[in-house]
PDB file with one MODEL, atoms N, CA, C and O in Angstrom:
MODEL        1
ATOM      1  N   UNK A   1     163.504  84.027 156.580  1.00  0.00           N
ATOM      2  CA  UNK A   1     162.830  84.844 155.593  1.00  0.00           C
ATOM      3  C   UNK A   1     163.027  86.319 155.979  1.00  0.00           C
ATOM      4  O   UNK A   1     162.802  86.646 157.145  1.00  0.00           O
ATOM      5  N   UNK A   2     163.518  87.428 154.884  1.00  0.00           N
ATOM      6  CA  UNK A   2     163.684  88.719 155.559  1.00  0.00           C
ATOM      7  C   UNK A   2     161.851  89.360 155.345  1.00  0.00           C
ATOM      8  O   UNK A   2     160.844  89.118 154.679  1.00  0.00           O
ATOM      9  N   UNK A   3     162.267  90.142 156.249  1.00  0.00           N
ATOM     10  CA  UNK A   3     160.989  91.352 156.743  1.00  0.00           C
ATOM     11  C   UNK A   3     160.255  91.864 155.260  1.00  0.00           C
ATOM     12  O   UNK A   3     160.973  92.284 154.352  1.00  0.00           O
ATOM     13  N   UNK A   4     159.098  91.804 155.144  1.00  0.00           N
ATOM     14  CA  UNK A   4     158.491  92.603 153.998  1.00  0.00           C
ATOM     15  C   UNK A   4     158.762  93.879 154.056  1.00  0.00           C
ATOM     16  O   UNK A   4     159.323  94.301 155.067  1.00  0.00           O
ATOM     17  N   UNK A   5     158.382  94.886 152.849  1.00  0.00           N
ATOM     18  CA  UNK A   5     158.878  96.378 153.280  1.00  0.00           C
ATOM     19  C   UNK A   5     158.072  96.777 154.593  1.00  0.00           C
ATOM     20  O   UNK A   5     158.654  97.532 155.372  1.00  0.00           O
ATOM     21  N   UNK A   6     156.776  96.340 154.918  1.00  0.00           N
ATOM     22  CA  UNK A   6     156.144  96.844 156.231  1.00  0.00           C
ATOM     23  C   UNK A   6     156.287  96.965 157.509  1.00  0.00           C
ATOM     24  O   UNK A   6     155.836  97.704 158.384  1.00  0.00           O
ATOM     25  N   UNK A   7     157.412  95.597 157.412  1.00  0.00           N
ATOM     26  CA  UNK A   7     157.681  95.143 158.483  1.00  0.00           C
ATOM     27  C   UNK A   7     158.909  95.924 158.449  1.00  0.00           C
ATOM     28  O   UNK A   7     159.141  96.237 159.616  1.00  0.00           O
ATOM     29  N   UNK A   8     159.886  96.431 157.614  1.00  0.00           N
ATOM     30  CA  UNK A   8     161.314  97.188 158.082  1.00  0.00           C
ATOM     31  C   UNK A   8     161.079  98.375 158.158  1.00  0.00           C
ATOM     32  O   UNK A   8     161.823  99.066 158.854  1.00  0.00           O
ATOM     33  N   UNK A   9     159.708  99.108 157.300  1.00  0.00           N
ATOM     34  CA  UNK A   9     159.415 100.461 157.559  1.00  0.00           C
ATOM     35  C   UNK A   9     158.884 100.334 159.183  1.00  0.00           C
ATOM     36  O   UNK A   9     159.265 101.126 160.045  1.00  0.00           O
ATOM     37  N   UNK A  10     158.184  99.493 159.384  1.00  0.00           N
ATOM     38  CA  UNK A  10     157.835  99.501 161.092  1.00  0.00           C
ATOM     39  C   UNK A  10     159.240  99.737 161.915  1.00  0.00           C
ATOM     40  O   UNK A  10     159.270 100.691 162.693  1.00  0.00           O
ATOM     41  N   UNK A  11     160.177  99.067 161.801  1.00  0.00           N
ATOM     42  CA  UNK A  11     161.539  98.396 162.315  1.00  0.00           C
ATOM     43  C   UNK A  11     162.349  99.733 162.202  1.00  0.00           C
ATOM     44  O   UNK A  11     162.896 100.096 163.244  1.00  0.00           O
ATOM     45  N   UNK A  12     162.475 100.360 161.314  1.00  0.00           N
ATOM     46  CA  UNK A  12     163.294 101.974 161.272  1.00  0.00           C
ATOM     47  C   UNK A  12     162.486 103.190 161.848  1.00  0.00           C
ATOM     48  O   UNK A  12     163.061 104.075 162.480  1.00  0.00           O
ATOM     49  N   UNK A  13     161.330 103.204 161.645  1.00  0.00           N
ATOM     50  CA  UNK A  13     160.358 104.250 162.733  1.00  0.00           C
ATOM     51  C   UNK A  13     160.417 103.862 163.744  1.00  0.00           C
ATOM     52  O   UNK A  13     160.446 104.821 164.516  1.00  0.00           O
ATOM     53  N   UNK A  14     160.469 102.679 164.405  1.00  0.00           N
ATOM     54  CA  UNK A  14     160.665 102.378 165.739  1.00  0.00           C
ATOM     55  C   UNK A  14     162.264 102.970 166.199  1.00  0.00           C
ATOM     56  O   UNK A  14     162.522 103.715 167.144  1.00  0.00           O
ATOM     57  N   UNK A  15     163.293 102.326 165.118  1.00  0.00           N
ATOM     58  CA  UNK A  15     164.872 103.008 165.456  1.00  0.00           C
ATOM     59  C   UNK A  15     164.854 104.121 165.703  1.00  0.00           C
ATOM     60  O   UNK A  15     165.500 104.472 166.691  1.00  0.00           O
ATOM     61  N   UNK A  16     164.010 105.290 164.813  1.00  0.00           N
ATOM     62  CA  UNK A  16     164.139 106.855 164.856  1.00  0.00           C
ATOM     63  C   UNK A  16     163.475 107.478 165.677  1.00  0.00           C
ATOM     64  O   UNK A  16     163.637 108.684 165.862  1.00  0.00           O
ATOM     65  N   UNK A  17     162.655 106.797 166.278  1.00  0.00           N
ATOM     66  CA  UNK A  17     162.175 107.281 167.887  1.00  0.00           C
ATOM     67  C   UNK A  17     163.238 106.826 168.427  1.00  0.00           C
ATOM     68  O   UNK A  17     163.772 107.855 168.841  1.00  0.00           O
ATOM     69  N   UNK A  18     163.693 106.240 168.613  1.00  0.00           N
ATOM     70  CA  UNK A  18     164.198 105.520 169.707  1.00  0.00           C
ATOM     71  C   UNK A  18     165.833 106.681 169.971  1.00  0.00           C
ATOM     72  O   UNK A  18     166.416 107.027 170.998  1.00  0.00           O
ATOM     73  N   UNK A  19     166.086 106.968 168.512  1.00  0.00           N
ATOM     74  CA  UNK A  19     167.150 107.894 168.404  1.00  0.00           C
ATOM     75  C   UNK A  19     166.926 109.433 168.357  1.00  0.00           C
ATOM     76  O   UNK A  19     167.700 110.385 168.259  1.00  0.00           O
ATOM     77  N   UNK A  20     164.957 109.266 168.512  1.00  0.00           N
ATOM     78  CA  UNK A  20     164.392 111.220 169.270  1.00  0.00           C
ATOM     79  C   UNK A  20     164.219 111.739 167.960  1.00  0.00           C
ATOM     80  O   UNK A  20     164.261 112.968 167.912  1.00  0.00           O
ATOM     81  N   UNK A  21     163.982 110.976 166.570  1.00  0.00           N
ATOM     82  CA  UNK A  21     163.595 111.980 165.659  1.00  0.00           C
ATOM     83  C   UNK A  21     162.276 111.348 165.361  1.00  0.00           C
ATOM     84  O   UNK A  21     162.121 110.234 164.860  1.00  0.00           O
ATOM     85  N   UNK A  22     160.964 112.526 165.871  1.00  0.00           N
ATOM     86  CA  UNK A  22     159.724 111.934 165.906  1.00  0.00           C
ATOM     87  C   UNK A  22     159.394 112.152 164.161  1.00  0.00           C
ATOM     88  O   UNK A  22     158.779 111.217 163.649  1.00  0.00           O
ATOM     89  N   UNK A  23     159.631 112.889 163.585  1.00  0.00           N
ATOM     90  CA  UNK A  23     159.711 112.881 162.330  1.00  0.00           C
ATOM     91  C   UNK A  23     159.725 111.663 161.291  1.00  0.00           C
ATOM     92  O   UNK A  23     158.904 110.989 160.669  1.00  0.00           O
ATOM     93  N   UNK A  24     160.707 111.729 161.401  1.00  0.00           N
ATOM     94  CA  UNK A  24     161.175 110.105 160.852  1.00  0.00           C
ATOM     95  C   UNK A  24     160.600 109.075 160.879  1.00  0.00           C
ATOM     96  O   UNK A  24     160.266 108.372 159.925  1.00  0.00           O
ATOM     97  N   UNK A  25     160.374 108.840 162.443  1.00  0.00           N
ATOM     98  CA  UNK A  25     159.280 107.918 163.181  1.00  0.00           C
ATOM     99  C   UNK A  25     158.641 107.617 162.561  1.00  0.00           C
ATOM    100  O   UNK A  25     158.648 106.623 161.835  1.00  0.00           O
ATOM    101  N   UNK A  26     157.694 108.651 162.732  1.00  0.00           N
ATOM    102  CA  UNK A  26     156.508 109.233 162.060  1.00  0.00           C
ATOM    103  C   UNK A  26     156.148 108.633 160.611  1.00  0.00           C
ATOM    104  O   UNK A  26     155.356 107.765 160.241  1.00  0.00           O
ATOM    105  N   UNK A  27     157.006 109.410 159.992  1.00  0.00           N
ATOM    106  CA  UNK A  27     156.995 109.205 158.582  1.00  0.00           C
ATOM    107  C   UNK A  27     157.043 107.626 158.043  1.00  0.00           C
ATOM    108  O   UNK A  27     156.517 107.187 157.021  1.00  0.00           O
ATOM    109  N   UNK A  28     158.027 106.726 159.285  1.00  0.00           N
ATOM    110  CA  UNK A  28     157.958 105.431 158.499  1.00  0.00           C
ATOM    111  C   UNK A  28     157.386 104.444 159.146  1.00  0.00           C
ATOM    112  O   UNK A  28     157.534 103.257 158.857  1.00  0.00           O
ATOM    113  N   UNK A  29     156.549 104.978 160.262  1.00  0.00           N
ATOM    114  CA  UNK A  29     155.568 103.970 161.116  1.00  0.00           C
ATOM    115  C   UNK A  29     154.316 104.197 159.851  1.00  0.00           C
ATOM    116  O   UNK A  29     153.620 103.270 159.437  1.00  0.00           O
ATOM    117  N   UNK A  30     154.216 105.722 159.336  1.00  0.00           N
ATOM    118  CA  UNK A  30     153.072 105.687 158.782  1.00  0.00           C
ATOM    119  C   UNK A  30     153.236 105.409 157.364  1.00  0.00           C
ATOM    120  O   UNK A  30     152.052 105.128 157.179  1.00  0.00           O
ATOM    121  N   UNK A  31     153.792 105.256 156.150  1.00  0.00           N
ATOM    122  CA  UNK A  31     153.943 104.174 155.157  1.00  0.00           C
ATOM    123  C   UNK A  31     153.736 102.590 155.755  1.00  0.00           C
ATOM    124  O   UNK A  31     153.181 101.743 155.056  1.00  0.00           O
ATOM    125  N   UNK A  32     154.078 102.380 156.682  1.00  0.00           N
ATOM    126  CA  UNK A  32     154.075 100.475 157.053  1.00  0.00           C
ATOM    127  C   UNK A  32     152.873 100.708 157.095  1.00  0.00           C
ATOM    128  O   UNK A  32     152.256 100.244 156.136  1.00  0.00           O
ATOM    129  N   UNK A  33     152.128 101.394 158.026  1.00  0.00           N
ATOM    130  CA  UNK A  33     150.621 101.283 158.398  1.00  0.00           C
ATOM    131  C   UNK A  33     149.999 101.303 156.914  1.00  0.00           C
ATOM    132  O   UNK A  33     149.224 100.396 156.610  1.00  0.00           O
ATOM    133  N   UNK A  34     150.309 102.301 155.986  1.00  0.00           N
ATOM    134  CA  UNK A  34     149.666 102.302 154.491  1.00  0.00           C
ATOM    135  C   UNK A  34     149.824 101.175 153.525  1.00  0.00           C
ATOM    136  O   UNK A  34     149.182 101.155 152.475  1.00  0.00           O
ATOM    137  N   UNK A  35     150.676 100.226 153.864  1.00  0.00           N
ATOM    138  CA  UNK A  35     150.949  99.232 153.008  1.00  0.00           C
ATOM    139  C   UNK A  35     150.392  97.576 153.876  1.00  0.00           C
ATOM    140  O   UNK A  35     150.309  96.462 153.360  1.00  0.00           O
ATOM    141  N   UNK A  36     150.099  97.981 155.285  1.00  0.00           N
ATOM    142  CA  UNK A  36     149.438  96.941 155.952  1.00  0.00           C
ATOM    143  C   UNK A  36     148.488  97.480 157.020  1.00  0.00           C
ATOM    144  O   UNK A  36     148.647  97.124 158.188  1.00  0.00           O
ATOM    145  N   UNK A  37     147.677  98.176 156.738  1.00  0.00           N
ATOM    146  CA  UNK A  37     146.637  98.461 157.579  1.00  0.00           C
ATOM    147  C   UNK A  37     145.661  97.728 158.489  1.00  0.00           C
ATOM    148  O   UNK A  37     144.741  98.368 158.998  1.00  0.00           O
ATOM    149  N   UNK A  38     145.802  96.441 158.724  1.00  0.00           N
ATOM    150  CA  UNK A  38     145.283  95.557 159.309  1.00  0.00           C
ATOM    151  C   UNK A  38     146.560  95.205 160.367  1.00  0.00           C
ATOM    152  O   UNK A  38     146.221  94.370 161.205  1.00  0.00           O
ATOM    153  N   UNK A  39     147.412  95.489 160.447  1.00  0.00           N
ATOM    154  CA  UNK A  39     148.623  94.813 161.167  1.00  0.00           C
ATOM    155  C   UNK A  39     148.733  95.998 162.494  1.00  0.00           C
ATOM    156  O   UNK A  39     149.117  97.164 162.583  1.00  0.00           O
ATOM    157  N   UNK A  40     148.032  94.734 163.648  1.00  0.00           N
ATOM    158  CA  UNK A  40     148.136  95.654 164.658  1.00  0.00           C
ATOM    159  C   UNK A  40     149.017  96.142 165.314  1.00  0.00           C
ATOM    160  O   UNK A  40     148.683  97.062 166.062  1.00  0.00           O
ATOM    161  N   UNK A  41     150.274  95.777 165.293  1.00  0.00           N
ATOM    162  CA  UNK A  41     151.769  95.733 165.633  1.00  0.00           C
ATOM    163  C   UNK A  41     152.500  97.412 165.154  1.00  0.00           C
ATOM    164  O   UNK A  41     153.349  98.071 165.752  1.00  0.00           O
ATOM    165  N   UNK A  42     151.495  97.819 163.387  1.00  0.00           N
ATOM    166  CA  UNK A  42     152.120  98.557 163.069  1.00  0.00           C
ATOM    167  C   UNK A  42     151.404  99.400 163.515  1.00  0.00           C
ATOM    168  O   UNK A  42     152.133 100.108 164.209  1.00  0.00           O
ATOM    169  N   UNK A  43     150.237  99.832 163.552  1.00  0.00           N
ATOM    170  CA  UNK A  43     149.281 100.545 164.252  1.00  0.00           C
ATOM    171  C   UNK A  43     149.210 100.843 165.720  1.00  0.00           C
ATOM    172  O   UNK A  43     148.832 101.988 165.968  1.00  0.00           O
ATOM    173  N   UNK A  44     149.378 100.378 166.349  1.00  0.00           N
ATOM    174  CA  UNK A  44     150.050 100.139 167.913  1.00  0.00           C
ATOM    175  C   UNK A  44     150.877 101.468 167.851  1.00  0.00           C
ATOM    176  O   UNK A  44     150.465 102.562 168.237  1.00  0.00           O
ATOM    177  N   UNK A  45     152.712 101.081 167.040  1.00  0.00           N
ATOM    178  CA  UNK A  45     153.614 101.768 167.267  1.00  0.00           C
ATOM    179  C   UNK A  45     153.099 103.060 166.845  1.00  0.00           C
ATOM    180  O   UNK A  45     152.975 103.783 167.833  1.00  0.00           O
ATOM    181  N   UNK A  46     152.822 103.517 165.991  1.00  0.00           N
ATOM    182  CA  UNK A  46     152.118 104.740 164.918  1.00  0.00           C
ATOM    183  C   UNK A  46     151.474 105.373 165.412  1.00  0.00           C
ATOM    184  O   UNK A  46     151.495 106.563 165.097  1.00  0.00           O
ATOM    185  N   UNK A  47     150.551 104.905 166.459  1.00  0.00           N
ATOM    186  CA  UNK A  47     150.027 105.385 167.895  1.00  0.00           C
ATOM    187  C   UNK A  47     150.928 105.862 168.890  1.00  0.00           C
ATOM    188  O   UNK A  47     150.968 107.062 169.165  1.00  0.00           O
ATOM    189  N   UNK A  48     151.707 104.961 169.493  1.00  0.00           N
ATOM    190  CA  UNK A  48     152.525 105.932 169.943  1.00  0.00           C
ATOM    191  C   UNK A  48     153.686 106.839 169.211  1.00  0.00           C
ATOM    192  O   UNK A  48     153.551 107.941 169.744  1.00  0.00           O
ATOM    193  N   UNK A  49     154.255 106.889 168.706  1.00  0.00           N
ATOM    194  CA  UNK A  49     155.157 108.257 168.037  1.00  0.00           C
ATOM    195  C   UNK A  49     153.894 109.315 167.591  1.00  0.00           C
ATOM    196  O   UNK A  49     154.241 110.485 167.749  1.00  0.00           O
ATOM    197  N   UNK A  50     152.889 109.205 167.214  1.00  0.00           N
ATOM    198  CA  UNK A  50     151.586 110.092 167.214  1.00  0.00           C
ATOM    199  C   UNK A  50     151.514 111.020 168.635  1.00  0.00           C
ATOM    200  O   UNK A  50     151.591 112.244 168.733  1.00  0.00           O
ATOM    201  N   UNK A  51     151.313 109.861 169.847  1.00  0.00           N
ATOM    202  CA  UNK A  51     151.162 110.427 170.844  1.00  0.00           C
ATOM    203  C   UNK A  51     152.545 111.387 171.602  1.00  0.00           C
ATOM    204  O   UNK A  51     152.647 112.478 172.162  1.00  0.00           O
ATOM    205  N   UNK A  52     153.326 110.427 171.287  1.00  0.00           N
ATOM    206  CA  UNK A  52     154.741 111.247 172.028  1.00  0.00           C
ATOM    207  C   UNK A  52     154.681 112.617 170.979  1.00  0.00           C
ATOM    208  O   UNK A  52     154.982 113.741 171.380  1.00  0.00           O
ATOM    209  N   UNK A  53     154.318 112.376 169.813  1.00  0.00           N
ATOM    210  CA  UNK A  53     154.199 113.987 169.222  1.00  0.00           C
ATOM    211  C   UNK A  53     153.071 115.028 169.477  1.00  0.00           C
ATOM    212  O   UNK A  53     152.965 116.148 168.977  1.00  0.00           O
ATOM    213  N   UNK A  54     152.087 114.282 170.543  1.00  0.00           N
ATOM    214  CA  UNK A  54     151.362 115.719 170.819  1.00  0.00           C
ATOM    215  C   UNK A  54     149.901 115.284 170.290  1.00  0.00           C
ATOM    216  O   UNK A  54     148.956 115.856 170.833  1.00  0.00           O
ATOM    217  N   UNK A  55     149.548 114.112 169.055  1.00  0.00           N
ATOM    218  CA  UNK A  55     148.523 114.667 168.326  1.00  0.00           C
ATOM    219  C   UNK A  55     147.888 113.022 169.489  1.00  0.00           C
ATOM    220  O   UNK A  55     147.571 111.866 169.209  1.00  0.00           O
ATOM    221  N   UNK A  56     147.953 113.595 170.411  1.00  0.00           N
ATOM    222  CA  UNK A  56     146.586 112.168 170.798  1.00  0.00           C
ATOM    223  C   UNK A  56     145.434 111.905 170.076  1.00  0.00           C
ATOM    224  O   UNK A  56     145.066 110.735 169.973  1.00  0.00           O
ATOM    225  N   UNK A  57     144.738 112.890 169.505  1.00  0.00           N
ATOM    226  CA  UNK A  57     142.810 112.008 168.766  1.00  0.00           C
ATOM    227  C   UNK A  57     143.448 111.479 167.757  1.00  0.00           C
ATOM    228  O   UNK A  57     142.710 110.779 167.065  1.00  0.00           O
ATOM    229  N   UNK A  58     144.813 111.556 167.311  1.00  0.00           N
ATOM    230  CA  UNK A  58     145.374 110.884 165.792  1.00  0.00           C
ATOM    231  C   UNK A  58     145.837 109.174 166.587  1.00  0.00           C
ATOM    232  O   UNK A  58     145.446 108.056 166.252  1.00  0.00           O
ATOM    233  N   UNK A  59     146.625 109.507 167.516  1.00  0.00           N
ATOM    234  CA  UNK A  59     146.715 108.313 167.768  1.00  0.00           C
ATOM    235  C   UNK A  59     146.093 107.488 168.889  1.00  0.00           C
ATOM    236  O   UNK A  59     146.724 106.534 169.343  1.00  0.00           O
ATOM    237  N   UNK A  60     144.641 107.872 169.452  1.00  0.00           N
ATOM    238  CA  UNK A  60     143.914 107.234 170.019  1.00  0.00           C
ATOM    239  C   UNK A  60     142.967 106.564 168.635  1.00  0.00           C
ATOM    240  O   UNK A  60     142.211 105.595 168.699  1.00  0.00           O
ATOM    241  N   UNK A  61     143.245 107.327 167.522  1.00  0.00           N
ATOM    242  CA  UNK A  61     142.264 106.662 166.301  1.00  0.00           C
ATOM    243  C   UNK A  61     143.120 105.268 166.240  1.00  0.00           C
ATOM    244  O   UNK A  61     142.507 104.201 166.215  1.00  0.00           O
ATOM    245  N   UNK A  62     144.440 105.297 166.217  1.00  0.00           N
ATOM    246  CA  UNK A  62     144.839 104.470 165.922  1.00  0.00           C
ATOM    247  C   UNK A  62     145.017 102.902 167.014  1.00  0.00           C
ATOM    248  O   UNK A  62     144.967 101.725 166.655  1.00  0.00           O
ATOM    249  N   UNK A  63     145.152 103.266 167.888  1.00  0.00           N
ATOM    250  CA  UNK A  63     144.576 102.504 169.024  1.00  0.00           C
ATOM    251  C   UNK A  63     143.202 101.768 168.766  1.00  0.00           C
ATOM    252  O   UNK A  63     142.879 100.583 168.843  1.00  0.00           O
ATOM    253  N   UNK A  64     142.493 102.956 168.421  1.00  0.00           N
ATOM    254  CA  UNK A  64     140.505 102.464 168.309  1.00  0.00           C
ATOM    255  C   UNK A  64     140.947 100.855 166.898  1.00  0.00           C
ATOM    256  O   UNK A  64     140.972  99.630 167.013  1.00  0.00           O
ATOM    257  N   UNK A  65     141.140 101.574 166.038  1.00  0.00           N
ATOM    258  CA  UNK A  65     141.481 100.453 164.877  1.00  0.00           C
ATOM    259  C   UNK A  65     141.981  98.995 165.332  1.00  0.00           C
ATOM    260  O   UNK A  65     141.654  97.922 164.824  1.00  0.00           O
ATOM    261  N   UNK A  66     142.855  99.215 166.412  1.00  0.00           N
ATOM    262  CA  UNK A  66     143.928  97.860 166.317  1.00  0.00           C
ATOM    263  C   UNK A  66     142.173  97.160 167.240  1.00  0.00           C
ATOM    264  O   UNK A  66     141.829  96.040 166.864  1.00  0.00           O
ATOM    265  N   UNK A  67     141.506  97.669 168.030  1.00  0.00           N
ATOM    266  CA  UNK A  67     140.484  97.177 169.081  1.00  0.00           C
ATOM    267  C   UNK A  67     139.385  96.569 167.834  1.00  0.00           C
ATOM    268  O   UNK A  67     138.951  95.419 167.772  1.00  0.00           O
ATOM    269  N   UNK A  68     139.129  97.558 167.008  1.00  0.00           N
ATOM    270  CA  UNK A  68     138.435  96.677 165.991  1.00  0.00           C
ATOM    271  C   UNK A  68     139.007  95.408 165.489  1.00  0.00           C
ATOM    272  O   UNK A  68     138.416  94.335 165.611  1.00  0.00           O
ATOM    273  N   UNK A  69     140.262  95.551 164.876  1.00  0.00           N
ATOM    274  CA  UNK A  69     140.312  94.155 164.448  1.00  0.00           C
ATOM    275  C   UNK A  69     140.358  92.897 165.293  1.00  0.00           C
ATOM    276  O   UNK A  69     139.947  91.745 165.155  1.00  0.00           O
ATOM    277  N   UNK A  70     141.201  93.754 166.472  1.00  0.00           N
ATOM    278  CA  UNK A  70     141.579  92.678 167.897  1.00  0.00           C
ATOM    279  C   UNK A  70     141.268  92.937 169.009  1.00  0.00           C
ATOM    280  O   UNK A  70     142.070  93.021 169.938  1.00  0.00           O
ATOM    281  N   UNK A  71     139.949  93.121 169.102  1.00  0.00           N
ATOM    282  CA  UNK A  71     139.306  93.712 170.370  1.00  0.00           C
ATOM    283  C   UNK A  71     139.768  93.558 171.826  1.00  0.00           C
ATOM    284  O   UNK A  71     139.636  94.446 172.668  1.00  0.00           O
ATOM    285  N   UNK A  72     140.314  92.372 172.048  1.00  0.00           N
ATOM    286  CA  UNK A  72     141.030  92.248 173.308  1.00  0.00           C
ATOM    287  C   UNK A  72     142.584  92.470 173.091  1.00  0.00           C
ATOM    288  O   UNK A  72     143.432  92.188 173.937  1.00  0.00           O
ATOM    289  N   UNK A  73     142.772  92.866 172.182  1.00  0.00           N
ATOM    290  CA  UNK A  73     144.679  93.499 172.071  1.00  0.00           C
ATOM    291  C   UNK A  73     144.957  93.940 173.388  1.00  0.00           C
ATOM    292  O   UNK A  73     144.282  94.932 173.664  1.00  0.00           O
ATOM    293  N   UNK A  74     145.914  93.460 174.560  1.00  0.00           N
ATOM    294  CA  UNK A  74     146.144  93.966 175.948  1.00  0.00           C
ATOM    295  C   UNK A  74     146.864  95.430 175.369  1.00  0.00           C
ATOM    296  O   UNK A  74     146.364  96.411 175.919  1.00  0.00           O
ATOM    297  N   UNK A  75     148.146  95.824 174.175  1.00  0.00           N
ATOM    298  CA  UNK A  75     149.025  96.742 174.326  1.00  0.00           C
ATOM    299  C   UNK A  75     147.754  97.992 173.696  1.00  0.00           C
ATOM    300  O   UNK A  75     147.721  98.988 174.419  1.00  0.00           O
ATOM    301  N   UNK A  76     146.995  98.028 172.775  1.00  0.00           N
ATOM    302  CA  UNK A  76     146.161  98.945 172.451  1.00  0.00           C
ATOM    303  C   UNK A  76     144.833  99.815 173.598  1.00  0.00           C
ATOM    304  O   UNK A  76     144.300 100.923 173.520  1.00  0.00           O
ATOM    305  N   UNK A  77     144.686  98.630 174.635  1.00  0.00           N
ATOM    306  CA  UNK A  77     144.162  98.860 175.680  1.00  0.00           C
ATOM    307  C   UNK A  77     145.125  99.462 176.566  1.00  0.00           C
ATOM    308  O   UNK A  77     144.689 100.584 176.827  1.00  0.00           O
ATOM    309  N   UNK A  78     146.302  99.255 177.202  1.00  0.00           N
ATOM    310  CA  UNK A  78     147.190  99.861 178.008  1.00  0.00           C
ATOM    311  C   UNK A  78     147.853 100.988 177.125  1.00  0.00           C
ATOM    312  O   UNK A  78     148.727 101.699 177.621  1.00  0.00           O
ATOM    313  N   UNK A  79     147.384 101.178 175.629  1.00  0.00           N
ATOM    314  CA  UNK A  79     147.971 102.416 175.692  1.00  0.00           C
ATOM    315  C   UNK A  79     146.824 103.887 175.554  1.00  0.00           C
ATOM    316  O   UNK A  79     147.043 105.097 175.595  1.00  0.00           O
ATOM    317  N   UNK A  80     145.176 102.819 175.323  1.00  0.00           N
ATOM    318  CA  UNK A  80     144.097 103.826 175.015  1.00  0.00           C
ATOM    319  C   UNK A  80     143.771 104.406 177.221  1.00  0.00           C
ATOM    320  O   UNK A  80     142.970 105.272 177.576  1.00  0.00           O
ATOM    321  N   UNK A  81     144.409 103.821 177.896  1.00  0.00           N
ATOM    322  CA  UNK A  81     144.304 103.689 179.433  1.00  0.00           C
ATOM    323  C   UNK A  81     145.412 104.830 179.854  1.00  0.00           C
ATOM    324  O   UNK A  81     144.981 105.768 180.524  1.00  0.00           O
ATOM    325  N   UNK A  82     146.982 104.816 179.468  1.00  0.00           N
ATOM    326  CA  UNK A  82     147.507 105.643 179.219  1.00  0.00           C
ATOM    327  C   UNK A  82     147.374 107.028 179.198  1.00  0.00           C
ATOM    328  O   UNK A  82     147.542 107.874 180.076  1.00  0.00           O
ATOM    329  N   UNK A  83     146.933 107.123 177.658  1.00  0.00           N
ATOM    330  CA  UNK A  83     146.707 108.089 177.296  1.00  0.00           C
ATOM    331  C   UNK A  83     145.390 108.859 177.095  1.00  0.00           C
ATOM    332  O   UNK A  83     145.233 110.021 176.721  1.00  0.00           O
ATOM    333  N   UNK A  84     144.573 108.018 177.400  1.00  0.00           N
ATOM    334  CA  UNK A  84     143.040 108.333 177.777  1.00  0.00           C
ATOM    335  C   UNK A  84     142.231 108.358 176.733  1.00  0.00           C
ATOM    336  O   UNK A  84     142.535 108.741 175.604  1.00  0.00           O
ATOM    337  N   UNK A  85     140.718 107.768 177.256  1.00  0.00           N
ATOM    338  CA  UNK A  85     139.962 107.290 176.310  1.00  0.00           C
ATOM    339  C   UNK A  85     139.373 108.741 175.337  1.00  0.00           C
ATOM    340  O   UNK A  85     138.631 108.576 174.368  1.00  0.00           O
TER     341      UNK A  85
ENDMDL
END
């Protein structure tokens, strides 16, 4: 079965970090997050390209969220530990 759009907008913001344009990232970690806001996977990543850009309370919010839905999430915890509560 191919990827919903959430899941490939996650999948190309992850590529465009990965290729140093936090922009991009940015831009398409945060449409996935708008079209699946419960999906901690996308929220996670969106958190970090947030953080590698500087705005930590944006993406410690986003961290806080994934803990609401999945309170014991280990990667939302190692990255709110990280980057500080």
């Amino acid at each position: 079965m191919p990827p919903g759009l959430d899941e490939a907008l996650d999948i190309l913001g992850m590529c465009w970090r990965g290729k140093g344009d936090k922009k991009k990232a940015q831009d398409y970690l945060q449409r996935a997050v708008a079209l699946s806001p419960r999906d901690v996977s996308h929220l996670n990543n969106y958190g970090v390209v947030l953080a590698e850009g500087g705005m930590l309370p944006d993406a410690r919010k986003q961290w806080q969220k994934v803990l609401e839905i999945e309170p014991q999430n280990t990667t939302a915890k190692a990255n709110l530990s990280a980057f500080g509560r």
